[in-house]
LOVEXKOL-997212 format. One record per atom (N, C-alpha, C): x, y, z. Coordinates in steps of 0.001 Angstrom, whole numbers, plus 524288, in hexadecimal, padded with zeros to 5 digits. Layout:
XYZ...
# end
This chain:
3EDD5CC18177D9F3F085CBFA3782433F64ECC1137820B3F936CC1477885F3FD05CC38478644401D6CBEF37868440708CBED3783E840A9ECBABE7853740AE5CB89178B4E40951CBB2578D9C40B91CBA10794C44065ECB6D67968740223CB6A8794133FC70CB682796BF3FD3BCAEE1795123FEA5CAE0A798EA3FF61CA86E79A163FC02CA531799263F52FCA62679AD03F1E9CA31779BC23F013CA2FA797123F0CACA6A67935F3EFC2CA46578D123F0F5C9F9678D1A3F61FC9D1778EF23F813C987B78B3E3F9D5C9432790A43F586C9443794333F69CC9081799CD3F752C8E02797F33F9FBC88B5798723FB1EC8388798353F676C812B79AC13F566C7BBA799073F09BC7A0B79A9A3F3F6C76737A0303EFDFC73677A3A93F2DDC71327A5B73F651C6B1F7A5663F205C69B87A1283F5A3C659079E6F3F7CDC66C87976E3FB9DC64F7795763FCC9C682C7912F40020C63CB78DB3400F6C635678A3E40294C5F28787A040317C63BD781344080BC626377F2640A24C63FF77A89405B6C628A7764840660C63D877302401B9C62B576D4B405E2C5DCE76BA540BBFC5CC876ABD40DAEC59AD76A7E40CF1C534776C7D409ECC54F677120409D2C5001773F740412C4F127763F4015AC5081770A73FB87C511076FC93FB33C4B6776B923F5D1C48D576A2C3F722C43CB767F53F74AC47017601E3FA99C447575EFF3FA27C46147596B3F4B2C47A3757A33F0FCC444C7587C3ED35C454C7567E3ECCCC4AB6757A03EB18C4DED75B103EB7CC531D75D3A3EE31C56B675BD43F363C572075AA63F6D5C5CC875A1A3F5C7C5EE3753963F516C6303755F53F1ACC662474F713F483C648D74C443FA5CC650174BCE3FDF4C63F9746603FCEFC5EF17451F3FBFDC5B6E745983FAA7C54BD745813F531C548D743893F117C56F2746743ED66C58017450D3EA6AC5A4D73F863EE9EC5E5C73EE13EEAFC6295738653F250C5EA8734ED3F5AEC5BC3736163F72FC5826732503F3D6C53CE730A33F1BEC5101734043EEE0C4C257338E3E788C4F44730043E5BAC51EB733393DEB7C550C7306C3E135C591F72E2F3E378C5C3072CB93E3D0C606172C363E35EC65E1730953E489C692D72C153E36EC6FAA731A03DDB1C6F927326B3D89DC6E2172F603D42AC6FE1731DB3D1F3C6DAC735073D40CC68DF737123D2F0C656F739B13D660C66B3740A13D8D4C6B2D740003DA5AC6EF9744AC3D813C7329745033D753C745A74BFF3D3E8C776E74D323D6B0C7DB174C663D54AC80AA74EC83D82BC86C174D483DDC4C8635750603DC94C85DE756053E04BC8395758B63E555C8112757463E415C7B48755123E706C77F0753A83EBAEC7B0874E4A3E91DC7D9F7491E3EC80C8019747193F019C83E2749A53ECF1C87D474D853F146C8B9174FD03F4A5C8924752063F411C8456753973F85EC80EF757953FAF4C8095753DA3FAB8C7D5274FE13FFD8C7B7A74CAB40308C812274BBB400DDC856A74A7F404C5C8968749ED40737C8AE674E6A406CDC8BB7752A14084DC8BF57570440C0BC890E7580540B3BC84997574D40F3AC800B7575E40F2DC7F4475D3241096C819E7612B413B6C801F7669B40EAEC82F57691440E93C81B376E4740CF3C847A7714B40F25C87D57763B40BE3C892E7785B40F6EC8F3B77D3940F19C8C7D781E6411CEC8D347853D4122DC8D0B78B4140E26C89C478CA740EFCC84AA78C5B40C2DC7F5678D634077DC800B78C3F40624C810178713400F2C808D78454402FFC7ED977E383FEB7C7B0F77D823FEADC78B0776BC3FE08C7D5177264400AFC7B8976CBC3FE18C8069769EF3FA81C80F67698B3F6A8C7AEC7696B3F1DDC7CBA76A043EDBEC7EA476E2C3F039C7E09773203ED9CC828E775C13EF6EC88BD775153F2CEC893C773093F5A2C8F25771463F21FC900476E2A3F119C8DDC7682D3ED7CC8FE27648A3E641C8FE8767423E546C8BFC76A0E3E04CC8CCB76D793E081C9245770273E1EFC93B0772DD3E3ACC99247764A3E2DCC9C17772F93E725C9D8676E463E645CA23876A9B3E136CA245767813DDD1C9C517669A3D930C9C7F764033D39CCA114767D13D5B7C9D1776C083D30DC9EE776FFF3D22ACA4147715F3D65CCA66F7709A3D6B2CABB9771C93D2B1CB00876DD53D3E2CADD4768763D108CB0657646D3CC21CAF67761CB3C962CB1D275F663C4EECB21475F1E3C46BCAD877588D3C8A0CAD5F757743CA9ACAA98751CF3D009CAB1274F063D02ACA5EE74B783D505CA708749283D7F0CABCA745C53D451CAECA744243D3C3CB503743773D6EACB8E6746103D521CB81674BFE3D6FCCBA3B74ED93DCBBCB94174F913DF48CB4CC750803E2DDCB341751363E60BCB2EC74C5B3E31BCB598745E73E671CB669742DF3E822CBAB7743EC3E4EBCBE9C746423E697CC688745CC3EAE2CC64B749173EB25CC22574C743F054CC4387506B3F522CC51874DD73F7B3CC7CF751363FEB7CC89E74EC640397CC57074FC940738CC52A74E384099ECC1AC7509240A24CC21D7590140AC6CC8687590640CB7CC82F75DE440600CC8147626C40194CC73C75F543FF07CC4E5762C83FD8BCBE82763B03FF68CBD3475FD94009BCB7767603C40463CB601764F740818CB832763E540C9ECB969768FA40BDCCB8FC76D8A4082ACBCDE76D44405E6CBF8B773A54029DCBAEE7766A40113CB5F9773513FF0DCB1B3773D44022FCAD92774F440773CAE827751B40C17CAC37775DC40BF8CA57F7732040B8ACA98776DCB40C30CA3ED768D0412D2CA6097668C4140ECA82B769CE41B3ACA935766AC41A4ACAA3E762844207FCADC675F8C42036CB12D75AAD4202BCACB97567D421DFCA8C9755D64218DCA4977521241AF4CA4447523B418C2CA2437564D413A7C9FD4754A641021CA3DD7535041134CA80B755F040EBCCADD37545F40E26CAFA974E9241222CADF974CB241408CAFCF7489C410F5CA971743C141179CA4E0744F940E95CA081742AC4092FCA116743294073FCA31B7467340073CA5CB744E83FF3DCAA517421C4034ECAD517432C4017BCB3767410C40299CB1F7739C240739CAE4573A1E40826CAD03733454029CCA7C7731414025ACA4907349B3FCFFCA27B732893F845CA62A731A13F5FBCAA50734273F1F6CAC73733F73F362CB10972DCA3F8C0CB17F72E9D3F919CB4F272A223F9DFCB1067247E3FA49CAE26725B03FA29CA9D671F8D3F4A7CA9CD71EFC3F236CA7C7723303EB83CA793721493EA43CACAB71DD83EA9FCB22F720F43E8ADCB53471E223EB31CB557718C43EF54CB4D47181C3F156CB4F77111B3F042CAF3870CE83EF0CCAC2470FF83EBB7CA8A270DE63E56FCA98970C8E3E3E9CAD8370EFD3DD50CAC3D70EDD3DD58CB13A70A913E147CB55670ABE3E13ACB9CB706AF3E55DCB7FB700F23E58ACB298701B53E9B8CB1C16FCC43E4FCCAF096F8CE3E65FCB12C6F3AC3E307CAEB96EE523E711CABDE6EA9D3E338CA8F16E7133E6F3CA6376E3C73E8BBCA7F46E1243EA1ECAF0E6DFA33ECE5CB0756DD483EE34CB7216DFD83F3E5CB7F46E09F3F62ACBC5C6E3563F3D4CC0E86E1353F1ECCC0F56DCCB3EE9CCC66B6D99C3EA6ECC2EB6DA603E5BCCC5196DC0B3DFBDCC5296DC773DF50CC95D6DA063D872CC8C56D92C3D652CCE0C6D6A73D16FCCF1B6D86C3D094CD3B86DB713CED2CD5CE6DED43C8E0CD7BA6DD263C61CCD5936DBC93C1A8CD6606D89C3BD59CDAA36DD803BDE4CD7F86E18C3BA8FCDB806E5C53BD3DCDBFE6EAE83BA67CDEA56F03F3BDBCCDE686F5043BC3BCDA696F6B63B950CD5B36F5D43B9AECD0FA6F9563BF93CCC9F6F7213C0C8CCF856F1EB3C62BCCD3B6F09C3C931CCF5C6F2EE3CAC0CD3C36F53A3CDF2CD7A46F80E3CEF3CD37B6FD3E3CAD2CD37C6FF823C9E6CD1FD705953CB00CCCEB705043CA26CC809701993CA3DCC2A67018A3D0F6CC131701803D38ECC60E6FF7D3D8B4CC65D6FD2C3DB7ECC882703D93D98ECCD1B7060A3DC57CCF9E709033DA27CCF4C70E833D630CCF0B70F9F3D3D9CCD1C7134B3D6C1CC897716DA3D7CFCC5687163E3D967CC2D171B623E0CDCC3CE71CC13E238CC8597193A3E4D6CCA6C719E33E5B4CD07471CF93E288CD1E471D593E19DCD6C9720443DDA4CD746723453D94CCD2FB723CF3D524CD3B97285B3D7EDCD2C572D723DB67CCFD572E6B3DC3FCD145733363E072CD2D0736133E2C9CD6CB734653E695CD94A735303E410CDD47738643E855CDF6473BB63E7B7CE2137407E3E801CE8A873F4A3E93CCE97373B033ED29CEED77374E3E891CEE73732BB3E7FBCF34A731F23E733CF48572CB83EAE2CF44F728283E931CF20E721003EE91CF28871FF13E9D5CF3BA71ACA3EDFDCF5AA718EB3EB2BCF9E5712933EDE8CF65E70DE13ECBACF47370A4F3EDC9CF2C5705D93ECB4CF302701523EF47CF5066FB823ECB2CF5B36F7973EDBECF1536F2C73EAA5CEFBD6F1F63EB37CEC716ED7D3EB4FCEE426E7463EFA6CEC466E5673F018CEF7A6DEDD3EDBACEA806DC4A3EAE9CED076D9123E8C5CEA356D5693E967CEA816CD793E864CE66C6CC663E705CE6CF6C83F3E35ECE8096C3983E409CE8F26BF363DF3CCEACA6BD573DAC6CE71C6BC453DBB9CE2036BED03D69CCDDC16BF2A3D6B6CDD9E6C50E3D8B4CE03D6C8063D677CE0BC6CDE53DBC6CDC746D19B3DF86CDB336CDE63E1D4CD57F6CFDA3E658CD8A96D2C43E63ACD6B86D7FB3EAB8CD7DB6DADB3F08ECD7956D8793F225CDC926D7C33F80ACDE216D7093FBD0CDE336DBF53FACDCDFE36DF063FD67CE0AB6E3F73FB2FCE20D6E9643FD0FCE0416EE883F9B1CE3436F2143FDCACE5786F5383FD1CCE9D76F82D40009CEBF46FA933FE09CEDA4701374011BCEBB1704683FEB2CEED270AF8400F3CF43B7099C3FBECCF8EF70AE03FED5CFF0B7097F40167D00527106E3FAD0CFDCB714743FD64CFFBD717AF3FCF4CFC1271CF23FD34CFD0C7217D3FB8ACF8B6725FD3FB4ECFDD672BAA3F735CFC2372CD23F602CFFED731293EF74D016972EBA3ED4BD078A732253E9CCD08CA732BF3E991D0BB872B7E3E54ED0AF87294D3E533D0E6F725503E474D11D6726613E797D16C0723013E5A2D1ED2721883E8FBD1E6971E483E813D23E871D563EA35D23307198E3F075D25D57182E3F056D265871C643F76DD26C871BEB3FA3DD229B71BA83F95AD1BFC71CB23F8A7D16E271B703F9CDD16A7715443F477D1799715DA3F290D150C70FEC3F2B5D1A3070B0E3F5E2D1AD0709B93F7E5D1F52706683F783D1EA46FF943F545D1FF76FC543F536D1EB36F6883FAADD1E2F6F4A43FE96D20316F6D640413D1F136F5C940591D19866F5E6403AED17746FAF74049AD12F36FBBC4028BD0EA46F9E33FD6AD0F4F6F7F13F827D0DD16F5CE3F88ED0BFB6F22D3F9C8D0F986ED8F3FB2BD0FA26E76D400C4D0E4B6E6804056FD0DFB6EAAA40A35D0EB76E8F540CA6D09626E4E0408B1D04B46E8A440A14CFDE96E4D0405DCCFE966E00040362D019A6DFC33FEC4D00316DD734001AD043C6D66E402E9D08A16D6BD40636D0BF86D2FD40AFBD07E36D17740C8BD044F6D5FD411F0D02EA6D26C40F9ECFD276D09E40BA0CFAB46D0E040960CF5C76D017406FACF7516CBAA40509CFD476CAC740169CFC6D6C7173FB7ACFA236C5763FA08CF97B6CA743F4CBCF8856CB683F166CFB336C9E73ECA8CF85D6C8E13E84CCFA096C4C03E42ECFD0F6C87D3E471CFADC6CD003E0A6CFD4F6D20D3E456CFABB6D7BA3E060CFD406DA5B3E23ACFAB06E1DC3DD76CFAD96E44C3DFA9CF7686E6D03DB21CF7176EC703DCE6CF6D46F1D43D906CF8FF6F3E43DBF9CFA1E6FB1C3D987CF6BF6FD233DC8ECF453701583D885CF2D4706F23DB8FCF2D170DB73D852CF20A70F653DC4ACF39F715C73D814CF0127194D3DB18CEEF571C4D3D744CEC1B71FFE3D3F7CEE567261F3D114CECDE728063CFCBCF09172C383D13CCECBD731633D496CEB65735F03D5D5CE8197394B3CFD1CE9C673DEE3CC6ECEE3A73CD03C937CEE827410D3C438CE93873DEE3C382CE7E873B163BF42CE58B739393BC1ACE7AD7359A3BB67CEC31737553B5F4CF0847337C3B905CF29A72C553B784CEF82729563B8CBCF09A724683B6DDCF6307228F3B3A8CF8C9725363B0A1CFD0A7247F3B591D020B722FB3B67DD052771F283BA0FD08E371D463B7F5D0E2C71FC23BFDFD0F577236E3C07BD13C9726C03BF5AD1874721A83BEFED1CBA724353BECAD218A723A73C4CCD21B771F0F3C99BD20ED722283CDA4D1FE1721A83D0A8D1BB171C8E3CD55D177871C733CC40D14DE717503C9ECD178C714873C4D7D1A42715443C20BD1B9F70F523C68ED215170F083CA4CD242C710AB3CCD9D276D70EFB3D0D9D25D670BA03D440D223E70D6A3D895D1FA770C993D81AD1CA9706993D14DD1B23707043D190D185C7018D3D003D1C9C6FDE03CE06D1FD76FE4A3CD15D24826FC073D21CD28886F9783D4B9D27856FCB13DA90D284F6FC4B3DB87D26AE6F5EE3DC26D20306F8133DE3FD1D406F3C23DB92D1CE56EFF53D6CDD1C3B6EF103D2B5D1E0B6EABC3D510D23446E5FD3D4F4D273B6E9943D74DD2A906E72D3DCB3D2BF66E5B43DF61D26B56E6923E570D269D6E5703E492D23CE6E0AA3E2B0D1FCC6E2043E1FDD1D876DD7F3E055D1FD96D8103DC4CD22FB6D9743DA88D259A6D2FF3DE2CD28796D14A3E0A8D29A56D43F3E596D2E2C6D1F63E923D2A2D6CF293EAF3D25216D0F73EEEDD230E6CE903ED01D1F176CA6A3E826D1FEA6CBDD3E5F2D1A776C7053E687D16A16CACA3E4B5D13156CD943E53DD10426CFB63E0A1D0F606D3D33DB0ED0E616D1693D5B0D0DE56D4023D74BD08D56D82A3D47FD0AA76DC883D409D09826E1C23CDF4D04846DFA63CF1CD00316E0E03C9E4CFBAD6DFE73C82DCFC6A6E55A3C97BCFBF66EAC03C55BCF9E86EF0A3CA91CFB996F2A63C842CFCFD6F81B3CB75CFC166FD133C76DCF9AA701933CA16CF3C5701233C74FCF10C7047F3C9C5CF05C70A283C588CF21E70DE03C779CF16D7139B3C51FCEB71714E03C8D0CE93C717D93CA72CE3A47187F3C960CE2D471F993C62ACDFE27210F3C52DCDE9F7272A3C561CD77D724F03C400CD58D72B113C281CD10772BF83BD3DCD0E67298B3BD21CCDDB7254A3B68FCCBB4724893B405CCFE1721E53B5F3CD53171FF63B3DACD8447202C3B826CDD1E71B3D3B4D0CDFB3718C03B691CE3847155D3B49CCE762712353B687CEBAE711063B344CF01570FDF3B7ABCF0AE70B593B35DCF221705A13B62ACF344700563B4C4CF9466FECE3B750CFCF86FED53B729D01F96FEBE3B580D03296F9183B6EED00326F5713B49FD01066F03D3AD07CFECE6EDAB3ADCECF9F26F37B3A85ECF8EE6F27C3A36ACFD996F62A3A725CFFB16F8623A199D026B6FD1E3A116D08EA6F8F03A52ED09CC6F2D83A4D7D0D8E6F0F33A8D0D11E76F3F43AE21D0F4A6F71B3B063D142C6FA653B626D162A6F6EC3B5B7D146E6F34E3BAEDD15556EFC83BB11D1A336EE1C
# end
């Protein structure tokens, strides 16, 4: 919808503040007294919202944007400036787009900053709700240790992968001065289909063979979707 499209956010014809709703009722009162699960989807987006638009409650603001989408999913991929375009202003725009991005670094955070990467469902449990739903492709290599334990990770690139992108220069460059025992790639696909381009199986082929030259064996390049992932070392494409 666009900022101007009014009837998104009609005013009802009777209308009363969330303020001058009975305590029992206003979500923040509500999440203090039961807790957050005891609020509906709604009711949390309201409290972040805080205010509402042009004689509507926040919680008919967060109803509207629920409404609109198919799930809270959806309404994480947005950007700030389509939040905007919903005319939630750059503050509140900006208080959803940073809640949805805490979730994802919460759901990819472990109890310890080095993990050790034993297979690609550790890859994906780790990086996955970090890159499934991004709108961009983004290429990343992980240096590892000689028990598999995360040394460092690095974004190589952001955009469409080829391999003028994704270059063994760039690839190996943390991974020579870290001293890493091996690496691993992964990139995400924003269309859904984890299935590996033409373009991937070159690119990793690439790096395969960079690697043997420098000493520095390639473990897996896992492509990363929603729900979904393809391990290039398990299908034998290394």
């Amino acid at each position: 919808m666009k900022r101007g499209d009014r009837s998104v956010f009609e005013p009802s014809f009777y209308h009363t503040s969330i303020k001058e709703w009975p305590e029992a009722e206003r979500p923040r009162e509500k999440l203090a007294r039961s807790g957050p699960e005891s609020l509906s989807e709604a009711e949390l987006l309201a409290i972040l919202l805080r205010v509402g638009s042009r004689g509507v409650t926040a919680l008919d603001l967060a109803k509207k944007l629920l409404s609109s989408c198919s799930n809270l999913r959806q309404i994480g991929r947005m950007t700030v400036s389509d939040l905007e375009a919903w005319g939630l202003g750059r503050v509140r725009a900006a208080t959803i787009a940073a809640m949805f991005e805490l979730i994802r670094r919460y759901e990819s955070a472990t109890e310890t900053e080095r993990p050790v990467f034993r297979s690609p469902e550790d890859v994906v449990a780790r990086y996955g709700p970090l890159l499934r739903d991004l709108h961009h492709e983004e290429f990343w290599v992980l240096l590892l240790s000689s028990s598999n334990q995360l040394l460092r990770e690095v974004r190589v690139s952001s955009g469409t992968l080829n391999s003028s992108l994704v270059h063994p220069r760039e690839c190996f460059a943390e991974a020579v001065k870290h001293r890493a025992a091996s690496v691993l790639f992964l990139h995400n696909h924003p269309s859904g289909n984890p299935e590996p381009s033409q373009e991937d199986l070159a690119v990793t082929r690439q790096l395969v063979d960079a690697g043997k030259i420098l000493g520095i064996p390639v473990h897996d390049h896992v492509i990363i979707t929603h729900g979904r992932f393809a391990s290039l070392a398990e299908r034998g494409l290394l």
